[in-house]
FIKOLZA-1660 file (N, C-alpha, C; in steps of 0.1 Angstrom, whole numbers, plus 5000, padded with zeros to 4 digits):
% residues 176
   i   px   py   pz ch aa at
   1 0643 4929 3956  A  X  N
   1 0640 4916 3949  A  X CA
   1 0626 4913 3950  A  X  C
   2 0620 4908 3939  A  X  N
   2 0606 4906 3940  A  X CA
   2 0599 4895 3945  A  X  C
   3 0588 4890 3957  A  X  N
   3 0585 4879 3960  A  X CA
   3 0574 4873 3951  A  X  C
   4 0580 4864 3951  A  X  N
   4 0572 4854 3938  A  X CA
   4 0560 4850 3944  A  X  C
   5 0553 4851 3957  A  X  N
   5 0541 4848 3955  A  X CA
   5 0533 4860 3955  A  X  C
   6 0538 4876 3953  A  X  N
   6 0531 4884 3952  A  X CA
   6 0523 4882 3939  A  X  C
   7 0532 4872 3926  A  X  N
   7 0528 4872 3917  A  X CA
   7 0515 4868 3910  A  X  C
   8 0511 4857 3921  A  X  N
   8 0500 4849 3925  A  X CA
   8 0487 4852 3926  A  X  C
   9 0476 4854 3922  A  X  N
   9 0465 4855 3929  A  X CA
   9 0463 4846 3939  A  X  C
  10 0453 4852 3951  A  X  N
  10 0453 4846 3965  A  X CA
  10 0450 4829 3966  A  X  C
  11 0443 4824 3956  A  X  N
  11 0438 4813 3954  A  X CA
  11 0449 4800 3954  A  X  C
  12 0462 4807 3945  A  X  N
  12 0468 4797 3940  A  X CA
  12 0481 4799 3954  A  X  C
  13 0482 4806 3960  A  X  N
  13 0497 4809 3969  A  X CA
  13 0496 4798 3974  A  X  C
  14 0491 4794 3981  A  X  N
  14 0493 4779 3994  A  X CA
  14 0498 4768 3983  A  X  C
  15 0488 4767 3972  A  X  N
  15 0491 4755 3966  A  X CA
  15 0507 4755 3961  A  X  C
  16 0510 4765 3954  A  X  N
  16 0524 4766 3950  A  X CA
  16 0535 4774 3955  A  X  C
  17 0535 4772 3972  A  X  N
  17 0539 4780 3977  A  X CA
  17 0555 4773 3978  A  X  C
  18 0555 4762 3980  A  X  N
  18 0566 4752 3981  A  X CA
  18 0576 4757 3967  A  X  C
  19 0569 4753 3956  A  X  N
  19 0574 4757 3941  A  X CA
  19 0583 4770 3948  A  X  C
  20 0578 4782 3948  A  X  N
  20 0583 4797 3949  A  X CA
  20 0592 4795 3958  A  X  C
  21 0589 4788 3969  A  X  N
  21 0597 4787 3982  A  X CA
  21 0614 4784 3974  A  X  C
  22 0614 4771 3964  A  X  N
  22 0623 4766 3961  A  X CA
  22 0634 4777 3951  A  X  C
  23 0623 4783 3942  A  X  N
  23 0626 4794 3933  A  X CA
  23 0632 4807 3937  A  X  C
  24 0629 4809 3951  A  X  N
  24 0630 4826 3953  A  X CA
  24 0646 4829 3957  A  X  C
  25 0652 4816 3960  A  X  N
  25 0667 4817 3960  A  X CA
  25 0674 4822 3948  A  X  C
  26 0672 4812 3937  A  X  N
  26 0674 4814 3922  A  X CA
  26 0669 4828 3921  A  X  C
  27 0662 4830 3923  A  X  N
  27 0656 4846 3916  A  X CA
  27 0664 4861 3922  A  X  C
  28 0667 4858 3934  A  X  N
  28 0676 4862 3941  A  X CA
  28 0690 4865 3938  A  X  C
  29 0698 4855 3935  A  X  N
  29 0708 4852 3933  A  X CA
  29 0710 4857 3916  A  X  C
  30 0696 4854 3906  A  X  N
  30 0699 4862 3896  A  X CA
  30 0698 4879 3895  A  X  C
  31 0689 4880 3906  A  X  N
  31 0688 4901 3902  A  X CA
  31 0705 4903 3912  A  X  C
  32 0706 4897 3919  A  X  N
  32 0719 4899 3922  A  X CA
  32 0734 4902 3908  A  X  C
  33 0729 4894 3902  A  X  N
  33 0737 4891 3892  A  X CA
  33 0739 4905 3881  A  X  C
  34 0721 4906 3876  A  X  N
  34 0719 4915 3872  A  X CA
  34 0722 4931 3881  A  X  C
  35 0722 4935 3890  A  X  N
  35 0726 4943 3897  A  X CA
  35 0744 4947 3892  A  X  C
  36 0749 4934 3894  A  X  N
  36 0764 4935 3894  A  X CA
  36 0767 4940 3880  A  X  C
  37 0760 4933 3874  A  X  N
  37 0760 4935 3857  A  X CA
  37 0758 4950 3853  A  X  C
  38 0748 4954 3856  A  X  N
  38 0749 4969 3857  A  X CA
  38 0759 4976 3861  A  X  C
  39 0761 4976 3873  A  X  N
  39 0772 4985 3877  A  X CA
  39 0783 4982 3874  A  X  C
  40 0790 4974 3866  A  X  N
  40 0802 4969 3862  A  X CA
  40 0800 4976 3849  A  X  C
  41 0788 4981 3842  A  X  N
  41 0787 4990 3828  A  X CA
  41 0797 5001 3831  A  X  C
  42 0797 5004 3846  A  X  N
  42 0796 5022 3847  A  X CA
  42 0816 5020 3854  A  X  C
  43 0821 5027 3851  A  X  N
  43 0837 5030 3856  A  X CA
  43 0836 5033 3872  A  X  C
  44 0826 5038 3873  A  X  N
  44 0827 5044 3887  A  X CA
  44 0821 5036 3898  A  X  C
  45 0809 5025 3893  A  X  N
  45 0804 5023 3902  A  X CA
  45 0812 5006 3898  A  X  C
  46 0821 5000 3887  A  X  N
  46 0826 4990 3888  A  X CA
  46 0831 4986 3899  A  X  C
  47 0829 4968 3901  A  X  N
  47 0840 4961 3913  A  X CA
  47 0850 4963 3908  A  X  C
  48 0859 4951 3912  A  X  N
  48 0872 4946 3907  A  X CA
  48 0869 4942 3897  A  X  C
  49 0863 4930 3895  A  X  N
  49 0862 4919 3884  A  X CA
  49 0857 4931 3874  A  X  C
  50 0849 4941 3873  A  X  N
  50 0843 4952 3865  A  X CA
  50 0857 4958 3855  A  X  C
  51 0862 4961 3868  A  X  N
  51 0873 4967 3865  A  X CA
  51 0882 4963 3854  A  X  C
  52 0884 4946 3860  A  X  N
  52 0892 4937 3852  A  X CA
  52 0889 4938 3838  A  X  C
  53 0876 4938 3836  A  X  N
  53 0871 4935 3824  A  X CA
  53 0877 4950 3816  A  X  C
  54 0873 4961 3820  A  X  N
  54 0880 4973 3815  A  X CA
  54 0890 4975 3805  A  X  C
  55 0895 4972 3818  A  X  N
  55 0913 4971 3812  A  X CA
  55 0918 4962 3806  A  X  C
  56 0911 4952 3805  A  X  N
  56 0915 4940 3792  A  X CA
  56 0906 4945 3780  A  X  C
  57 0899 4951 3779  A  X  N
  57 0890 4959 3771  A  X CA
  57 0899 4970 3763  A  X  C
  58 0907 4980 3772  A  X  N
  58 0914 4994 3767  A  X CA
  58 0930 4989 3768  A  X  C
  59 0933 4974 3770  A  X  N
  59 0947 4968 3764  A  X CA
  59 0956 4979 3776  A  X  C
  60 0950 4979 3788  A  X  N
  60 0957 4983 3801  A  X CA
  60 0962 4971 3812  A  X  C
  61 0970 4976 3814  A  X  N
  61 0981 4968 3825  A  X CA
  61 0981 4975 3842  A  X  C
  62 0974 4974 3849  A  X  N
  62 0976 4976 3861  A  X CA
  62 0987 4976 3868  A  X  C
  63 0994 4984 3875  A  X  N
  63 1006 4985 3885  A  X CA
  63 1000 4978 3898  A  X  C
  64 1011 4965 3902  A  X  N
  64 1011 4958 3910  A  X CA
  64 1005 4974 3926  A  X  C
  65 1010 4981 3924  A  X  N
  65 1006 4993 3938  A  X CA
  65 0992 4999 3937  A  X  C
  66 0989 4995 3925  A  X  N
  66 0975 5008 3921  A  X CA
  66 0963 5001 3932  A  X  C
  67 0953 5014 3934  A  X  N
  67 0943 5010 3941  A  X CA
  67 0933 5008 3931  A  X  C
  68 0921 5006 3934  A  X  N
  68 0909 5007 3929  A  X CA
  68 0907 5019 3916  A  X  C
  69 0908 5031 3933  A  X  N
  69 0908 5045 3927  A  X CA
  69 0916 5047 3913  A  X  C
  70 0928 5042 3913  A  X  N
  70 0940 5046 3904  A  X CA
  70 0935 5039 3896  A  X  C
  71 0931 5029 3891  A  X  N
  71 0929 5019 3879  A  X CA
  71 0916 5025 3873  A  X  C
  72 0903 5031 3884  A  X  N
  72 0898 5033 3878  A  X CA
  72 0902 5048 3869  A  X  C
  73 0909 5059 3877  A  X  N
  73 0917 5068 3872  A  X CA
  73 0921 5066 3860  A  X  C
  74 0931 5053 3858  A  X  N
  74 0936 5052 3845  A  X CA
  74 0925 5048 3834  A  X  C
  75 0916 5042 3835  A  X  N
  75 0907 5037 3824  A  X CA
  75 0899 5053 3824  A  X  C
  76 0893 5059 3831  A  X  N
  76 0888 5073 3825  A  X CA
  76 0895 5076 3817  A  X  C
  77 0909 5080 3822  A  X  N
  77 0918 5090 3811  A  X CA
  77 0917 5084 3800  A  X  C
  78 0915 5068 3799  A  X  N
  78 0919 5062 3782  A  X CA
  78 0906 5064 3777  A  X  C
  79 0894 5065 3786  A  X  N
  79 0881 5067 3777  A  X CA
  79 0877 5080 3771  A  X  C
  80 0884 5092 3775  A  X  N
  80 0885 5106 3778  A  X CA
  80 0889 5114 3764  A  X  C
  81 0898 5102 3761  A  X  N
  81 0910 5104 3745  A  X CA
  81 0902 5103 3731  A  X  C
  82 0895 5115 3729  A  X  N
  82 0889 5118 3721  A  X CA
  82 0897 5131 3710  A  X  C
  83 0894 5127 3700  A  X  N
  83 0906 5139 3685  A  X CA
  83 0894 5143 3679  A  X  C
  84 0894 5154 3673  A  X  N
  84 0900 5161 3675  A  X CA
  84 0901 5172 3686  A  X  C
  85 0913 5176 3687  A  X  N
  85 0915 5181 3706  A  X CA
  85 0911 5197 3703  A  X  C
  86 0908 5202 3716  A  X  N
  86 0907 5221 3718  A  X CA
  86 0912 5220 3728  A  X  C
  87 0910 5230 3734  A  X  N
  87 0914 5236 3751  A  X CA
  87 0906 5233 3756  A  X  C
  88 0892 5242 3749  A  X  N
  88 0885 5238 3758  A  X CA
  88 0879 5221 3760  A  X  C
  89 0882 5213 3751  A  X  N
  89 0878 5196 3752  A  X CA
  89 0891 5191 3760  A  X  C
  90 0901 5201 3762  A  X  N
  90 0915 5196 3769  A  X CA
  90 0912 5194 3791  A  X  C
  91 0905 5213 3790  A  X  N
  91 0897 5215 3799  A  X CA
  91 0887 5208 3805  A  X  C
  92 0882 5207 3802  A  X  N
  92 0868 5198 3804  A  X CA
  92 0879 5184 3809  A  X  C
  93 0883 5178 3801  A  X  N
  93 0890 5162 3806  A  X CA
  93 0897 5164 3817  A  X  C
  94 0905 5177 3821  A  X  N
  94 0914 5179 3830  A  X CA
  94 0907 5178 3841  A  X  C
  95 0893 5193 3842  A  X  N
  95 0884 5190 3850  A  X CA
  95 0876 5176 3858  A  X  C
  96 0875 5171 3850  A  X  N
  96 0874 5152 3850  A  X CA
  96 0878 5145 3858  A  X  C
  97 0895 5148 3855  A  X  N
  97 0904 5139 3858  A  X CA
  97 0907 5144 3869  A  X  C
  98 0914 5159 3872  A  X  N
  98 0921 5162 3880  A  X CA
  98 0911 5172 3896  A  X  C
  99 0902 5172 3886  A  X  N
  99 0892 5182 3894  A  X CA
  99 0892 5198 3892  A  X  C
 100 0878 5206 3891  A  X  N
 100 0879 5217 3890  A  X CA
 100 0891 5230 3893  A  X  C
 101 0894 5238 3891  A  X  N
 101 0902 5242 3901  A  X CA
 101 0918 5236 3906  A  X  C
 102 0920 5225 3905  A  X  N
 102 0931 5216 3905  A  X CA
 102 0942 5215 3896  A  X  C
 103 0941 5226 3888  A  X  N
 103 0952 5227 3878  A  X CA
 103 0951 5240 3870  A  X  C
 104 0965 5245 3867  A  X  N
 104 0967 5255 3858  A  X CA
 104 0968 5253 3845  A  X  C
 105 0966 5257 3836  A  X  N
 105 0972 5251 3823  A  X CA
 105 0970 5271 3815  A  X  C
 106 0983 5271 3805  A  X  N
 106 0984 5279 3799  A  X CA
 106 0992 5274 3784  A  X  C
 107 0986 5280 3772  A  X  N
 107 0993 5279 3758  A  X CA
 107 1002 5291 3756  A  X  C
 108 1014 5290 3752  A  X  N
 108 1021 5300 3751  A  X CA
 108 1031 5294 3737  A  X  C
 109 1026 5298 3725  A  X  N
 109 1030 5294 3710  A  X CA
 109 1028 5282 3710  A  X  C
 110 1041 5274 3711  A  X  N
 110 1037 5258 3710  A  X CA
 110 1041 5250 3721  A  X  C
 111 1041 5258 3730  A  X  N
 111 1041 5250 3746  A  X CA
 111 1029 5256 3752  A  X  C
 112 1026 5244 3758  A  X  N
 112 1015 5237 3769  A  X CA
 112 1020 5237 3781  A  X  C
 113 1018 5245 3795  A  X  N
 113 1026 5245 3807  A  X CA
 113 1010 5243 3815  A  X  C
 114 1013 5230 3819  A  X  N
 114 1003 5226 3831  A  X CA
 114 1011 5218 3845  A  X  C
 115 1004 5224 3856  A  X  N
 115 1005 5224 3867  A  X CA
 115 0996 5217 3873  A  X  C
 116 1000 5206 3879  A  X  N
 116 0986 5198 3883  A  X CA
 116 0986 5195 3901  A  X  C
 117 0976 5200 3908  A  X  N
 117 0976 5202 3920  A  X CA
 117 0981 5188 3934  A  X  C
 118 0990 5192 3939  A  X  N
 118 0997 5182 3946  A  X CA
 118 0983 5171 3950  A  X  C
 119 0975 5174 3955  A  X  N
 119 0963 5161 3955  A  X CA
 119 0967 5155 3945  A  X  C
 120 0966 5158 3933  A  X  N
 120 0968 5146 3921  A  X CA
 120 0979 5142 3921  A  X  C
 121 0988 5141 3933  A  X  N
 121 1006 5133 3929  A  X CA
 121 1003 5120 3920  A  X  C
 122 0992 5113 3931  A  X  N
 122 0996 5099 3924  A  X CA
 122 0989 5097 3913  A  X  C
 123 0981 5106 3906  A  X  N
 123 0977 5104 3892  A  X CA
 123 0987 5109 3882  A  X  C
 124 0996 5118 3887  A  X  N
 124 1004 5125 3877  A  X CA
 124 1009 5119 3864  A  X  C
 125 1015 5108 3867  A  X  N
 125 1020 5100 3856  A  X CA
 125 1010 5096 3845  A  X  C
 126 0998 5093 3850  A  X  N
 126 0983 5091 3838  A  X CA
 126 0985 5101 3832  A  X  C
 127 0982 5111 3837  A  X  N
 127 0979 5126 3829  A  X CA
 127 0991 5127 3822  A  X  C
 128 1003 5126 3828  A  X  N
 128 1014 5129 3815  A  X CA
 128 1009 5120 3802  A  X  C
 129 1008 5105 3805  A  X  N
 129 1008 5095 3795  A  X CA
 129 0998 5102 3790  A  X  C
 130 0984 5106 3793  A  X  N
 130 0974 5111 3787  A  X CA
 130 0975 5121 3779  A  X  C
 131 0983 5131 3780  A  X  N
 131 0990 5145 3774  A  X CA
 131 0993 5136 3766  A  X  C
 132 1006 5127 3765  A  X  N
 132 1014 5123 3754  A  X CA
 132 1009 5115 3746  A  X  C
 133 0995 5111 3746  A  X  N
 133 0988 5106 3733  A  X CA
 133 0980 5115 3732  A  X  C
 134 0973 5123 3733  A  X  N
 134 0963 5127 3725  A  X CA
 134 0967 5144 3721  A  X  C
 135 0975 5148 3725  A  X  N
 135 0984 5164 3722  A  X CA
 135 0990 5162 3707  A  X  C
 136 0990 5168 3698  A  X  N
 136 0996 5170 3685  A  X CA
 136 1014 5167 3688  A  X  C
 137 1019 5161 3682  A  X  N
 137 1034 5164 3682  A  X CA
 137 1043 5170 3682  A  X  C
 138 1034 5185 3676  A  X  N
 138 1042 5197 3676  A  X CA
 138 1037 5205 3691  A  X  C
 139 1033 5203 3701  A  X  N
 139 1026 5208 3711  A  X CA
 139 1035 5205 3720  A  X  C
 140 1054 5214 3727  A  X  N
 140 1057 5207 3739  A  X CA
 140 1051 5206 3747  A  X  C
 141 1051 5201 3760  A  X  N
 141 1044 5197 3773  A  X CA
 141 1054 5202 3785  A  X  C
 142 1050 5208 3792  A  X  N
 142 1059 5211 3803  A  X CA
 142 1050 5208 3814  A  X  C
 143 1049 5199 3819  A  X  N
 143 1038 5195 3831  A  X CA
 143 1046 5188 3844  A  X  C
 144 1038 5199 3854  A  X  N
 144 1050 5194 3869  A  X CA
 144 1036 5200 3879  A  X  C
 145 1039 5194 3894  A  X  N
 145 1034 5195 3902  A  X CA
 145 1028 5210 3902  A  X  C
 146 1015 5217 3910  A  X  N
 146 1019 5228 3915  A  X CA
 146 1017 5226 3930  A  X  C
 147 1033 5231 3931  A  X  N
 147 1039 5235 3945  A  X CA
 147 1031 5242 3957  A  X  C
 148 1032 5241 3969  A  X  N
 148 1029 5257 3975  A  X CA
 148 1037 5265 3972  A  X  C
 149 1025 5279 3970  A  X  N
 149 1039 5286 3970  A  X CA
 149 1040 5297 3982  A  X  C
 150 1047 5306 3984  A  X  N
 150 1054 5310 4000  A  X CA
 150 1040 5319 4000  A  X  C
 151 1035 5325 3990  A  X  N
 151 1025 5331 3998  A  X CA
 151 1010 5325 4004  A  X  C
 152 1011 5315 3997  A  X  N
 152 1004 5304 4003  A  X CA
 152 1003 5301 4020  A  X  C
 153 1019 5296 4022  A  X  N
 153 1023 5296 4032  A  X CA
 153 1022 5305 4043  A  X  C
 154 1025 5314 4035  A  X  N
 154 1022 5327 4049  A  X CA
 154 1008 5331 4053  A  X  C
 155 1000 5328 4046  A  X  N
 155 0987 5330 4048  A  X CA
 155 0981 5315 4060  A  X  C
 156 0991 5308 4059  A  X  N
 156 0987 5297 4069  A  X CA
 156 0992 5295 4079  A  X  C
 157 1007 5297 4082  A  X  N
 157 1012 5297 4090  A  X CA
 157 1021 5311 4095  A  X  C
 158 1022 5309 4109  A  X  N
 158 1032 5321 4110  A  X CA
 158 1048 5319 4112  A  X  C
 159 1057 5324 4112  A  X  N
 159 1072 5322 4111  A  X CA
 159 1072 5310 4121  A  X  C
 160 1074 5307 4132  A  X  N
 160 1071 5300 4141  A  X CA
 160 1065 5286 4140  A  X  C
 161 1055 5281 4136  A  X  N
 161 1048 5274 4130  A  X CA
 161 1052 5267 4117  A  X  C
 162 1057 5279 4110  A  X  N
 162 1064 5269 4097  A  X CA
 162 1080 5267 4100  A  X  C
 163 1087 5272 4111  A  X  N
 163 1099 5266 4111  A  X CA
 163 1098 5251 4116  A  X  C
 164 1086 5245 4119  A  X  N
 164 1086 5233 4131  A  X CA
 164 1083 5225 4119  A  X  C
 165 1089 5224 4105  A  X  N
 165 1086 5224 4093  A  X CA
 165 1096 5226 4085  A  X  C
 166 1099 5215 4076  A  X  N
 166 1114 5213 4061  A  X CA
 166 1111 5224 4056  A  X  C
 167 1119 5232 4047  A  X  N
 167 1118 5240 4029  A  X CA
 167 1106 5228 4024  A  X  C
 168 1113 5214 4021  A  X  N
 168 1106 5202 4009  A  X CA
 168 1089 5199 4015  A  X  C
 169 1089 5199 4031  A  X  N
 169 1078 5195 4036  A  X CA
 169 1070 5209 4036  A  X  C
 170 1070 5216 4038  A  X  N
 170 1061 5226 4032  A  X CA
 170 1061 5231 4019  A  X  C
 171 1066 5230 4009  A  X  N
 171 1067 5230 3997  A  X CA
 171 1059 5217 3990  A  X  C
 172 1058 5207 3994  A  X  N
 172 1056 5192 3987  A  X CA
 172 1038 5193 3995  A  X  C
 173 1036 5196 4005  A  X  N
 173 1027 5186 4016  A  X CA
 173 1016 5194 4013  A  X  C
 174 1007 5184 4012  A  X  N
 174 0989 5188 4008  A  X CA
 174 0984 5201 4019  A  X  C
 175 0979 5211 4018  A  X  N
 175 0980 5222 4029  A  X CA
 175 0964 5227 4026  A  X  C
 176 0951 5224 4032  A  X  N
 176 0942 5228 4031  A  X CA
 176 0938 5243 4035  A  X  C
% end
């Protein structure tokens, strides 16, 4: 924030120093303002109230459970929804959303089979709703978790180790 009597040449500071004194609150309190203003432009660096504005903007309803993260989550995906669609502009958004590497996806005639990485559990349902608007009509969707799978497992654990462990909990549970 800028001090107002820098603005001064030396002559005039003492005289109007009271003036600035009274001012530099106000000036304050507006680059503050301006500050918020800005970053309330950007999805990512929005507050709450940022946020709010969003999603009354893209005619979004927040889930009483959603975090921050997830709301902001959901407003990407609605800004994301661009036509005409490819793979690779399908790609790219997935990347976005779900993260590099964090999902499979394969076309096979007129099904779309994506796999989206247990990290994204609690986005999953965006991405469906996201798939289901902007995918042609004729394009099924088969989209489900991807699982561990056992060879996964064995490369991390040994028999021993993963008995002290469900089938569902090593199958379901985030495993770095």
């Amino acid at each position: 924030m800028p001090d107002l009597e820098l603005y001064l040449p030396d002559f005039l500071r003492e005289d109007y120093k009271p003036i600035l004194q009274a001012q530099q609150p106000e000036l304050a309190e507006w680059c503050a303002l301006m500050q918020r203003i800005t970053a309330n432009r950007n999805v990512d660096t929005a507050d709450e109230e940022g946020i709010e504005i969003w999603e009354r903007i893209l005619g979004i309803n927040p889930k009483g459970t959603d975090t921050l993260e997830d709301r902001r989550f959901r407003i990407r995906t609605r800004l994301f929804e661009n036509l005409p669609y490819t793979m690779t502009k399908l790609r790219e958004t997935l990347d976005s959303l779900a993260g590099p590497g964090m999902y499979t996806i394969q076309l096979t005639g007129y099904e779309l089979t994506i796999r989206v990485s247990l990290r994204s559990e609690n986005s999953y349902n965006d991405v469906q709703t996201y798939l289901n608007r902007v995918l042609p009509a004729n394009i099924a969707i088969d989209l489900s978790l991807l699982y561990n799978s056992h060879a996964k497992i064995a490369t991390l654990f040994t028999h021993t180790a993963a008995a002290a462990h469900t089938h569902a909990a090593l199958r379901a549970e985030v495993i770095d």
